[in-house]
N, C-alpha and C positions, 0 to 999 in steps of 0.2 A: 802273077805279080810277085815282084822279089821284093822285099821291105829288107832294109839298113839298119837296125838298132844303134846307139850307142852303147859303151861297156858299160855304164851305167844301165840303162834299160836294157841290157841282157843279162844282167845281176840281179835287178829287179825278177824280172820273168823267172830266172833259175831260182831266186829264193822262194817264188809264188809255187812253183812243179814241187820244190823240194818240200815245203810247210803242208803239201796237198792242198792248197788253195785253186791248186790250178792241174789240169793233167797234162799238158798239150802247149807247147809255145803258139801253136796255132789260137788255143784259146785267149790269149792276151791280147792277142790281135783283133778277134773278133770281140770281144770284150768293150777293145779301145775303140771298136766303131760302133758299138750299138751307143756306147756312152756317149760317144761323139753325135750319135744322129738324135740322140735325144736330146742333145743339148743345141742343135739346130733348130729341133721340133719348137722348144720353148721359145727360142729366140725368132722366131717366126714368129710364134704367139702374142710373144709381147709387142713386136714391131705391128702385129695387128689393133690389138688393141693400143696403143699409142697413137698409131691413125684414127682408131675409132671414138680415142679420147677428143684427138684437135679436133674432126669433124664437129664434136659433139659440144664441145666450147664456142667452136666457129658458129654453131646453130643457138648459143646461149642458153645451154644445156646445163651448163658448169653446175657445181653443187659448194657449198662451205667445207671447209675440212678444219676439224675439230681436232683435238689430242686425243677424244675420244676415238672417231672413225679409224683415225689412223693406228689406233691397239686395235680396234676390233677388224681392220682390214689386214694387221699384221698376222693377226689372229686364224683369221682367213685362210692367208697362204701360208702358213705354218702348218696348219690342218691337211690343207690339198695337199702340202709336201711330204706332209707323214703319210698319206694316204696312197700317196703314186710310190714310197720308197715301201712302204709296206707289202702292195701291192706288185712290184717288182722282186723284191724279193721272193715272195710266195711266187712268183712262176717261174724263176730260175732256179729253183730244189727240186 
């Protein structure tokens, strides 16, 4: 497969080889798709749970939402988000 950058994005890339960020233009590419597939992963995720939420209201399921819930659910995924970038990082060293 042949990919196209623009001069912009092969500026990018050359500064990333150049800083040692990067060794490989090849790397930037795979880079740009593992971020990419992760960011499908989620977006599945949530479109799951979205469905799993109207189900769950359609069944009269619903719950109150508070100004509290809503910190400590921000809280939540703040937490998981430090934990997946943490944990991502630790395996790409």
């Amino acid at each position: 497969m042949e990919v196209q950058l623009t001069p912009d994005q092969k500026a990018f890339v050359r500064e990333a080889i150049e800083s040692g960020r990067l060794h490989r233009e090849e790397d930037a590419v795979q880079e740009a798709l593992s971020l990419w597939e992760e960011r499908e992963r989620t977006r599945a995720e949530i479109l799951t749970a979205v469905d799993l939420a109207d189900a769950s209201i359609a069944r009269g399921e619903g719950r109150v939402i508070t100004q509290e819930s809503m910190r400590q659910l921000a809280d939540e995924v703040k937490q998981r988000g430090r934990s997946r970038l943490a944990a991502e990082q630790s395996s790409s060293r």
